[in-house]
C-alpha positions as CSV (number, residue, x, y, z in Angstrom):
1,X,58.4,123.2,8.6
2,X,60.6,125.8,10.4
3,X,62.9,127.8,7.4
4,X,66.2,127.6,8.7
5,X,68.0,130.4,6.6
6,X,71.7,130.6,6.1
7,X,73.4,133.9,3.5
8,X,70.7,135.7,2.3
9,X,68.3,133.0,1.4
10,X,69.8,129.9,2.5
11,X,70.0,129.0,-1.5
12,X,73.4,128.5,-2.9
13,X,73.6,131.6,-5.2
14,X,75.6,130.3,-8.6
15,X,73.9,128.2,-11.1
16,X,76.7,125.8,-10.9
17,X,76.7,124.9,-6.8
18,X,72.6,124.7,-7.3
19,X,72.6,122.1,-9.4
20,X,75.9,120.3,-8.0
21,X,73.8,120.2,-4.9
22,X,70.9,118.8,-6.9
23,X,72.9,116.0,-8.3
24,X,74.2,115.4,-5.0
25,X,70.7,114.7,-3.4
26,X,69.8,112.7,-6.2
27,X,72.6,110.6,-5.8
28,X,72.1,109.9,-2.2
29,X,68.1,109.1,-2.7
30,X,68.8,106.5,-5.0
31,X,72.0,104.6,-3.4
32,X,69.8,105.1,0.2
33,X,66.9,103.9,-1.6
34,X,64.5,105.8,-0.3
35,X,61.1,105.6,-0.9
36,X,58.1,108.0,-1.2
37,X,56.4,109.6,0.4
38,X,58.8,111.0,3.2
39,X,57.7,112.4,6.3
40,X,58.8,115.7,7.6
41,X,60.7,113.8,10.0
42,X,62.6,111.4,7.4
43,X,63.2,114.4,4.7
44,X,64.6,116.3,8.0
45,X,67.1,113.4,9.1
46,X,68.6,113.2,5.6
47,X,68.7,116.8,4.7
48,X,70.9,117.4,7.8
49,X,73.3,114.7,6.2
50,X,73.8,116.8,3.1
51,X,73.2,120.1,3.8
52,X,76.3,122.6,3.6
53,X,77.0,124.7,5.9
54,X,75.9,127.8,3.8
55,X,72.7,126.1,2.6
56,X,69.0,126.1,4.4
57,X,68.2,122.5,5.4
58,X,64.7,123.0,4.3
59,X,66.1,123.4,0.7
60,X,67.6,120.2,0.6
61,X,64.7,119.0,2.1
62,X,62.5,120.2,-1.2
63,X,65.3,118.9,-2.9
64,X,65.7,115.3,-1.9
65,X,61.1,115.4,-1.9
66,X,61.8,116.0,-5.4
67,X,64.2,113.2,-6.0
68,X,62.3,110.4,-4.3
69,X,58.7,111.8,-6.4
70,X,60.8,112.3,-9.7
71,X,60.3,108.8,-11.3
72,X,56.4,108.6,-9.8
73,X,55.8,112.0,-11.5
74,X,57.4,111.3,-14.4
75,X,55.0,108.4,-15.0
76,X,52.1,110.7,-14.3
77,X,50.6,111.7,-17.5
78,X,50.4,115.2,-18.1
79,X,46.9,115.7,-18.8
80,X,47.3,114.3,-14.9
81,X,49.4,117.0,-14.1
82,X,49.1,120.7,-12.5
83,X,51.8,123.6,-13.2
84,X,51.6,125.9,-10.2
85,X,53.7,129.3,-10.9
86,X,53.9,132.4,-8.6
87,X,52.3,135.6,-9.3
88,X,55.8,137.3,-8.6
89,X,57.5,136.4,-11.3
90,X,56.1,138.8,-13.5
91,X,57.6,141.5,-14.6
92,X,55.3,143.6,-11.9
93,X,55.5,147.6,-13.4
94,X,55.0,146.1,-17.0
95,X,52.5,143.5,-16.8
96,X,49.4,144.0,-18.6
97,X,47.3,140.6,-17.2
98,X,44.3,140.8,-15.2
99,X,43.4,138.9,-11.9
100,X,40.6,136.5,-11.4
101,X,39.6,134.1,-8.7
102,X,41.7,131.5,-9.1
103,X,44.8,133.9,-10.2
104,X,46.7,135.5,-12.9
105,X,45.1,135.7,-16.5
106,X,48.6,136.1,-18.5
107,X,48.1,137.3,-22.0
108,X,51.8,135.8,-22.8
109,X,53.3,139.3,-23.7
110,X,56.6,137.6,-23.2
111,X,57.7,140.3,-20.6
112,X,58.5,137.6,-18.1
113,X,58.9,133.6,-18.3
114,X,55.5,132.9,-17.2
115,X,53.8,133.3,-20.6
116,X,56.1,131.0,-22.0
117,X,56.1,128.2,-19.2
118,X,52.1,128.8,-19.4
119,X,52.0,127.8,-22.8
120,X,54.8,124.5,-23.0
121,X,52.8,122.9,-20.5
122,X,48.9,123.7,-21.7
123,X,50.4,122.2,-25.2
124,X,51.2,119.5,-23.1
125,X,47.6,118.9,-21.4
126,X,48.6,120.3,-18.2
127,X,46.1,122.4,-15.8
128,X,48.0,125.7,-15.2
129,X,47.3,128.6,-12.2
130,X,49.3,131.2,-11.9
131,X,48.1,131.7,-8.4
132,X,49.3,132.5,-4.5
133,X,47.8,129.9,-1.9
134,X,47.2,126.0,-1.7
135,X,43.1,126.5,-1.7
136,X,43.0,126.4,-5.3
137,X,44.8,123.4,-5.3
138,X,43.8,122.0,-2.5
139,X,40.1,121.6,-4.4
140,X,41.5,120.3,-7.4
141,X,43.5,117.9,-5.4
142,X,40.3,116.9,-3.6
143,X,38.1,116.5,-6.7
144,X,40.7,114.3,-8.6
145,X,41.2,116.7,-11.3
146,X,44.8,116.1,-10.8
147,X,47.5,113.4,-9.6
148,X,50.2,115.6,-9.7
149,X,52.0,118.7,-9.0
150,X,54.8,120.7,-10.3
151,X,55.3,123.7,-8.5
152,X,57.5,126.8,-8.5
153,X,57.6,129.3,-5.3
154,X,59.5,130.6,-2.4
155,X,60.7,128.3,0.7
156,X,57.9,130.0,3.1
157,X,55.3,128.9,0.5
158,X,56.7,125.3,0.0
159,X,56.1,125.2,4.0
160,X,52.9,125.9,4.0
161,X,51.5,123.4,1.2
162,X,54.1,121.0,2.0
163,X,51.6,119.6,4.7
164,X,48.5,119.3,2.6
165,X,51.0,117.4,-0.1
166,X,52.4,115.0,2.5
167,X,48.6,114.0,4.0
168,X,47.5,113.1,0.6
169,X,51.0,111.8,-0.1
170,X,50.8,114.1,-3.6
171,X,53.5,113.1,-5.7
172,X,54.9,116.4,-6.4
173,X,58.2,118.3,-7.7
174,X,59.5,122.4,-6.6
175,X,61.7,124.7,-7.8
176,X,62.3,126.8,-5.4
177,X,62.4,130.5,-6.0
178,X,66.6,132.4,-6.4
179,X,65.3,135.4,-5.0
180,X,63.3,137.0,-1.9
181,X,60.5,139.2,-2.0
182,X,57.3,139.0,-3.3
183,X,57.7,141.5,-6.5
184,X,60.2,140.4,-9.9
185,X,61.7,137.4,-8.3
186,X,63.6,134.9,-10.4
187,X,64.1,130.9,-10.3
188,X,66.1,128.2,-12.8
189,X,63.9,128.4,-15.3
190,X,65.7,125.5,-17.4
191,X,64.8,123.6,-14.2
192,X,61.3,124.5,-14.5
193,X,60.9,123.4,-18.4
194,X,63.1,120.2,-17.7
195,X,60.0,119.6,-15.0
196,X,57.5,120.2,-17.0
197,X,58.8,117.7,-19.7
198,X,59.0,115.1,-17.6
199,X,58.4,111.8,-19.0
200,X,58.5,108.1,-18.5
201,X,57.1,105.1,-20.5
202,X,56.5,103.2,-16.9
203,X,53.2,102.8,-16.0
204,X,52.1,104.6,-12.8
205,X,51.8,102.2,-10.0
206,X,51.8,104.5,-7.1
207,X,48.5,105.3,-6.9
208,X,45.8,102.3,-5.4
209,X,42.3,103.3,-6.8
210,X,40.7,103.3,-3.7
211,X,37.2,104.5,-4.8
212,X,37.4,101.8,-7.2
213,X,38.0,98.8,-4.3
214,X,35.6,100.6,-2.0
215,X,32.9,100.4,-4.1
216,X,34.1,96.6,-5.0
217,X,34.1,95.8,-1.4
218,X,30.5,97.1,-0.9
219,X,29.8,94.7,-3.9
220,X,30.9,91.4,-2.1
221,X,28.3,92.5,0.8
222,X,25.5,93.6,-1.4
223,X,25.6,90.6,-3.4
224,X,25.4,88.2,-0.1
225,X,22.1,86.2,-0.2
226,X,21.1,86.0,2.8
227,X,17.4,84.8,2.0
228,X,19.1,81.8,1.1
229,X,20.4,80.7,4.1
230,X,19.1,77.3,5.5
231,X,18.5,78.9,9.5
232,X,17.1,81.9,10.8
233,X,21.0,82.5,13.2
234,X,22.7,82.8,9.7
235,X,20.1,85.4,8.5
236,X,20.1,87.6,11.3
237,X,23.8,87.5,11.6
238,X,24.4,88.3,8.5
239,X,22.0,91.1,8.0
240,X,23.9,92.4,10.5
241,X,26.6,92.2,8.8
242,X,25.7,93.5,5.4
243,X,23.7,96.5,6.8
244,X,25.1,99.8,7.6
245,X,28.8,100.5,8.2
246,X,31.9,101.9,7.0
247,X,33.5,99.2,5.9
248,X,36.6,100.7,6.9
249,X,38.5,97.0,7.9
250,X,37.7,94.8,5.0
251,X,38.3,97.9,2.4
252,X,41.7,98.2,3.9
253,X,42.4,95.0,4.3
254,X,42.2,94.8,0.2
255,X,43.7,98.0,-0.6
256,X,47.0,96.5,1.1
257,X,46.4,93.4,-0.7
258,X,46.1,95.7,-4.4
259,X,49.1,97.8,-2.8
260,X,51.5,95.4,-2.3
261,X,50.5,92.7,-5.1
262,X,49.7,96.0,-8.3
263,X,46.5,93.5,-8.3
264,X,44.7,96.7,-9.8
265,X,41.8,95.9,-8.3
266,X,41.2,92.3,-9.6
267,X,40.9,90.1,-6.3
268,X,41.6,86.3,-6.1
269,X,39.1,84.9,-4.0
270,X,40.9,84.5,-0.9
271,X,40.7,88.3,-0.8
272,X,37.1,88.4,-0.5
273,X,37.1,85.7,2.1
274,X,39.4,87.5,4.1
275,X,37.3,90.7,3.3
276,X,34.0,89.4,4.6
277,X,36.4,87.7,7.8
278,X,37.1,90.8,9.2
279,X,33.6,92.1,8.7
280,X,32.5,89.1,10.4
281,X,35.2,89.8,13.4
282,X,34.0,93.4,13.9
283,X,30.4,93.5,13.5
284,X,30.4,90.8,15.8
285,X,32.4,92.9,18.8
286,X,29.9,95.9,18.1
287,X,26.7,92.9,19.1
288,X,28.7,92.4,22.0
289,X,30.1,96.2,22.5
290,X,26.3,96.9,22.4
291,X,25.4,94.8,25.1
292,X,28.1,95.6,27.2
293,X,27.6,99.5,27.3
294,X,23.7,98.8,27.3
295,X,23.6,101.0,23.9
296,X,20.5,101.1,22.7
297,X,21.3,102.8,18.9
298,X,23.4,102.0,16.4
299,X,23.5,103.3,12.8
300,X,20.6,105.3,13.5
301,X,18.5,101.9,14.3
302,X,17.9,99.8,17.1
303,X,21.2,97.7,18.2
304,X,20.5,93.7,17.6
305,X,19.8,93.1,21.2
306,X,17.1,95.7,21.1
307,X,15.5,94.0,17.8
308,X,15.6,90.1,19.0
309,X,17.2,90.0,22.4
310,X,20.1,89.7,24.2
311,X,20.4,86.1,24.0
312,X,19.5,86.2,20.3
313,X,22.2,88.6,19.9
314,X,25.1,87.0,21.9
315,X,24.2,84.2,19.6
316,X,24.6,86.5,16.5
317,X,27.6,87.7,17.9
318,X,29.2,84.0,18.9
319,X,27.9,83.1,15.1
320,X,29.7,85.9,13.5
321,X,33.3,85.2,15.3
322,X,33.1,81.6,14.7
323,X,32.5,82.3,10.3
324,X,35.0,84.7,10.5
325,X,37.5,81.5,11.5
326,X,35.5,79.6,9.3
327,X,36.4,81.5,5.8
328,X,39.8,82.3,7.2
329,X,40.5,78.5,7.4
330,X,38.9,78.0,3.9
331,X,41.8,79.9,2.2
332,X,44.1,77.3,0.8
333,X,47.6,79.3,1.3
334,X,49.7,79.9,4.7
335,X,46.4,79.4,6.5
336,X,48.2,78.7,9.9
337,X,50.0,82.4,9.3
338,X,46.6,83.7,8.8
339,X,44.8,82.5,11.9
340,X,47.6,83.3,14.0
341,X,47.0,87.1,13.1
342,X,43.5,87.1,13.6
343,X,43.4,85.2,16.8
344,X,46.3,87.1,18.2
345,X,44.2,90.5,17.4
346,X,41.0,88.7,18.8
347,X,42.4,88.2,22.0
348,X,44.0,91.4,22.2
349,X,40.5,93.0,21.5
350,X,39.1,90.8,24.2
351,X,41.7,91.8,26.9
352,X,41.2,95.5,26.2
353,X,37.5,95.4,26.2
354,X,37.9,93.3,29.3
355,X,40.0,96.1,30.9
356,X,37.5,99.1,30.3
357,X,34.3,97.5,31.4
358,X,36.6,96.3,34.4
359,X,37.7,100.0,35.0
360,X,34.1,101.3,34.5
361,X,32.9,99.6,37.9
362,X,36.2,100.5,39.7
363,X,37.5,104.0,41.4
364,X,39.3,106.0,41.0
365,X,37.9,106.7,37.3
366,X,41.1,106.1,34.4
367,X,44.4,107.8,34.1
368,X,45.0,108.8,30.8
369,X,47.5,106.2,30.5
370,X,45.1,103.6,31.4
371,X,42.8,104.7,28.8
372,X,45.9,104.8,26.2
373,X,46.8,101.3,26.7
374,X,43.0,100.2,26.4
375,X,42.7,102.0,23.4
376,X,46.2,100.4,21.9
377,X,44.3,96.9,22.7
378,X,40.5,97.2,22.1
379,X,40.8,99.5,19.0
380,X,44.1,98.8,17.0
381,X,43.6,94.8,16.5
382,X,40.8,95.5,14.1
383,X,43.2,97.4,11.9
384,X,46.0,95.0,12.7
385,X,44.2,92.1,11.8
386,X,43.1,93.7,8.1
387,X,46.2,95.2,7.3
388,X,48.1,91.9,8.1
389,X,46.2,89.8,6.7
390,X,45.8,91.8,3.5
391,X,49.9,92.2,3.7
392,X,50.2,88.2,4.0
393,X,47.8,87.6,1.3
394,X,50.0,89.4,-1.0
395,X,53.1,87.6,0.2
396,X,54.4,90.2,2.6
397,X,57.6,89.1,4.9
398,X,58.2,89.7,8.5
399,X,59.3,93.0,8.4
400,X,56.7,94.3,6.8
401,X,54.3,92.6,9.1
402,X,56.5,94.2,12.7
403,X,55.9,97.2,10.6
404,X,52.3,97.1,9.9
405,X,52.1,96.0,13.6
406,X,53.2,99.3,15.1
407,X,51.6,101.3,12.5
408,X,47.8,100.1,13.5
409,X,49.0,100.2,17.2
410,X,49.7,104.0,16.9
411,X,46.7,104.6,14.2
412,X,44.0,102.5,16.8
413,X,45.1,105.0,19.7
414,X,44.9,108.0,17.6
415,X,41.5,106.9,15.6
416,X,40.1,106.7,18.8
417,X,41.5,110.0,20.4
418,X,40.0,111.3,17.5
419,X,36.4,109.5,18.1
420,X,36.2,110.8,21.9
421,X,37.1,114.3,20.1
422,X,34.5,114.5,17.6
423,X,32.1,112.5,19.8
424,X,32.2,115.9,23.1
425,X,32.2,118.5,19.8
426,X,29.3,117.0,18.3
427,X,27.4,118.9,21.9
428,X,25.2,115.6,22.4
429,X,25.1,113.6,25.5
430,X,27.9,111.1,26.1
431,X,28.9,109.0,28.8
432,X,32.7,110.0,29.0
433,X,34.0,107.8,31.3
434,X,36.2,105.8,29.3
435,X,36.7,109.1,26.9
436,X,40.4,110.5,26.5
437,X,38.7,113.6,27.8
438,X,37.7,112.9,31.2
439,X,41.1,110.9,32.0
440,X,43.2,114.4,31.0
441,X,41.1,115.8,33.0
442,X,41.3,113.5,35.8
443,X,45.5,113.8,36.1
444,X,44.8,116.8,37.0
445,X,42.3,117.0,39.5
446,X,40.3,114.0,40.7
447,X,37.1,114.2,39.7
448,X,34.6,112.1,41.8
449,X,32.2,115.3,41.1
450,X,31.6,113.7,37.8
451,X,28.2,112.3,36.4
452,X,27.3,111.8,32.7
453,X,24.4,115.2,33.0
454,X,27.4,117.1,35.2
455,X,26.4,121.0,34.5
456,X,30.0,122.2,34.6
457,X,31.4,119.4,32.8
458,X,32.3,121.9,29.6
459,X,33.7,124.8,31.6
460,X,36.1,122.3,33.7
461,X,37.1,121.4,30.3
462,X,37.9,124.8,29.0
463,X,39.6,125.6,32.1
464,X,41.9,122.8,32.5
465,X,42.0,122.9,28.2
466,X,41.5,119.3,27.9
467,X,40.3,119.7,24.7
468,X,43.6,121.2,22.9
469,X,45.4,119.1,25.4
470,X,43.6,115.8,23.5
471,X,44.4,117.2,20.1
472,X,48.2,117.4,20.5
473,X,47.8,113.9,21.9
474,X,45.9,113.1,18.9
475,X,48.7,114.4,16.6
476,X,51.6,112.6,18.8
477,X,50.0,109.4,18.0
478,X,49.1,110.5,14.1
479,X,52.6,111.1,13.7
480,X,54.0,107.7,15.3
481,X,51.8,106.2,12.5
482,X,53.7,107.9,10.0
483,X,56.4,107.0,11.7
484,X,55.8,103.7,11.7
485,X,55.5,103.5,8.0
486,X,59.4,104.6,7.2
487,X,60.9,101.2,6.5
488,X,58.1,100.4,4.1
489,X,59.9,99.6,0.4
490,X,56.3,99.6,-1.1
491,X,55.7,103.3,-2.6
492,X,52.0,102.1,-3.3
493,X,51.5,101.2,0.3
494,X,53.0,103.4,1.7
495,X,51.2,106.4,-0.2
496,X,47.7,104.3,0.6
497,X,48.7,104.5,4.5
498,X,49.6,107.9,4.6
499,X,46.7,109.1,2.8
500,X,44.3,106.7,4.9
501,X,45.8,108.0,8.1
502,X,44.9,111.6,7.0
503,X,41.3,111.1,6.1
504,X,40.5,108.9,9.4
505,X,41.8,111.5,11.3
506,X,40.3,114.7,10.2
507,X,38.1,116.2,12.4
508,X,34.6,116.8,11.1
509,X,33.9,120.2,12.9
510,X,34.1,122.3,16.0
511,X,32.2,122.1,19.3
512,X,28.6,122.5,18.5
């Protein structure tokens, strides 16, 4: 975030006007009812309601962060919990710790508050750094040592972690450094052992356990018998189905469910039906997808129409869409509701596949805003359908479902941005004529020059920087996902998106 700095620091300089601010935004949070996790935008929009003149928006922005993560935090254990304190408040001529990697080593002399704040929250169970940087805890963050963080430092540092704490939707609380500069600085230390304290008897329910339900929706797969089918078409579908993938669909589809319904990871069987429908739905469209682009790998094997055929496979394929109605229509409750979603994603799916093998035999090749709208109907259903139906499963209204609409929309366009990204860094041959890439390209110069083996193809790129011009695409549809996700009153879902939408979108590496 851009530090907007009013006075001296942009910090109201008294005690008094600090914490009157404080209970101000805490105020507001709760009668607007405000939910976390907050995007940059959302904490923005509402800081410029309350901030003062005198007073940097991007303090009231920690401010109000803090009151919508307070109660999550508080029901955070502590042994959960990390204390992050700056280097700087030590007493710097006087201080007789040492430095290691991961920070200061204080020996508690009691020359400064840090030995003392060390020690209240290591009696506690807390993991404590006295440490600069977010790659410290970035890695604990990553390894699940830690669901939370507390966290005292200066406004530019809050704006540097503050994105790493939004994509993994971190419940987290700051106390903002009182003074500037990077040597004896001060902060509301009462604010910082009030912090540290925190505690509720409510059980933590923001948090989905997603490695838990991934490796429960691997289950329902694995334990398919597929020798057991009576016909040879059910065992070839279905070893289709239960082979390689990511699983991405039906694992979403009941991570909403857990979400919404604080299942904690116990499914009802309609679940699992719904699970294994949307498996069904998109292994199905990558038979067809296969025979369509003439592919002839797929999960480093030969694609189904390479193994029995293509008539085999379109069978496979026809098989597949027709069980995914089939165990849709075996769940007792709102089943009408249910196949409405997943036929009105089918079709979409349909149409936009339609449209880019249409586009492939006609000239001139795509505009990018061709490719954009084939992407918002070939690639978003499939997250449409398993978010929705995951939603409605666990009783979710209308609004959440226009909601969940526009979220997958923007999510499908970006997840595939993304794909045609990764897929030209990865250096190996692709045919890029339905890629992002070659459409930015194309607004800007026709290119009838182009052929899948074109020699120049990569210094074009560089020159008309498609490549960075993709990415802030990429992160224009990211953020309209976030967006998307603002009038969501589920913290747990909402926390589960946002942290779902960071991980599908991280790139895996540069151009090779």
């Amino acid at each position: 975030m851009k530090m907007e700095k009013t006075g001296v620091h942009g910090i109201p300089s008294t005690l008094q006007e600090r914490d009157s601010l404080r209970l101000r935004v805490e105020t507001y949070a709760d009668q607007q009812g405000l939910v976390p996790p907050l995007s940059m935008e959302e904490l923005r929009d509402h800081a410029l309601e309350l901030a003062p003149s005198s007073v940097s928006v991007d303090y009231v922005m920690v401010l109000l962060n803090n009151a919508v993560w307070r109660e999550t935090v508080a029901s955070i254990p502590y042994e959960r919990r990390l204390l992050l304190l700056p280097q700087c408040l030590r007493d710097f001529k006087n201080c007789p710790a040492e430095m290691d990697e991961f920070g200061l080593l204080c020996e508690e002399c009691g020359r400064c508050n840090i030995g003392e704040l060390q020690s209240l929250a290591e009696d506690l169970g807390y993991v404590v750094l006295v440490a600069e940087g977010s790659t410290v805890v970035t890695r604990l963050l990553d390894g699940g040592k830690v669901d939370a963080v507390i966290g005292v430092s200066c406004l530019n540092a809050l704006e540097k972690s503050f994105p790493h704490m939004a994509d993994g939707a971190i419940p987290g609380l700051a106390i903002p450094l009182n003074a500037g500069g990077c040597i004896d600085t001060t902060t509301d230390v009462e604010h910082v052992r009030n912090a540290i304290r925190l505690r509720s008897d409510a059980s933590w329910v923001n948090q989905v356990d997603t490695a838990r339900i991934r490796e429960m929706v691997e289950g329902w797969f694995s334990a398919i018998e597929i020798d057991s089918m009576d016909t040879r078409t059910e065992q070839i579908a279905y070893e289709w189905v239960c082979g390689e993938g990511k699983r991405w669909r039906p694992y979403l589809l009941a991570c909403t469910y857990d979400a919404l319904s604080g299942a904690d990871g116990i499914f009802p069987e309609k679940v699992r039906r719904l699970a294994l429908a949307v498996e069904c739905f998109h292994k199905a469209s990558l038979i067809h997808d296969d025979i369509e682009d003439d592919d002839e790998v797929r999960y480093n094997a030969p694609t189904l129409h390479c193994q029995y055929g293509i008539p085999v496979a379109l069978n496979a394929g026809d098989f597949l869409v027709g069980e995914g109605y089939r165990l849709i229509a075996s769940v007792p409750s709102r089943t009408a509701d249910l196949m409405r979603i997943a036929v009105e994603n089918h079709r979409m799916l349909c149409v936009g596949q339609g449209e880019e093998l249409r586009g492939l035999v006609d000239t001139p090749p795509f505009t990018a805003a061709q490719l954009i709208e084939i992407f918002r109907r070939k690639t978003a259903p499939a997250f449409g359908a398993a978010l929705r139906l995951g939603a409605l499963a666990a009783g979710g209204d209308d609004r959440l479902d226009a909601a969940l609409r526009r979220f997958s929309e923007s999510l499908g366009i970006a997840y595939q941005i993304h794909d045609d990204l990764e897929e030209y860094r990865s250096g190996e041959e692709h045919d890029l004529r339905a890629s992002i890439l070659l459409a930015l390209a194309n607004d800007q110069r026709p290119l009838e020059w182009y052929a899948p083996d074109s020699p120049n193809l990569d210094h074009v790129f560089r020159e008309m920087m498609v490549e960075e011009k993709a990415a802030q695409l990429l992160e224009h549809y990211k953020n309209e996902a976030i967006r998307a996700l603002n009038p969501l009153a589920s913290a747990p879902l909402k926390s589960l998106l946002r942290r779902t939408t960071s991980k599908m979108l991280t790139p895996a590496g540069g151009r090779a």
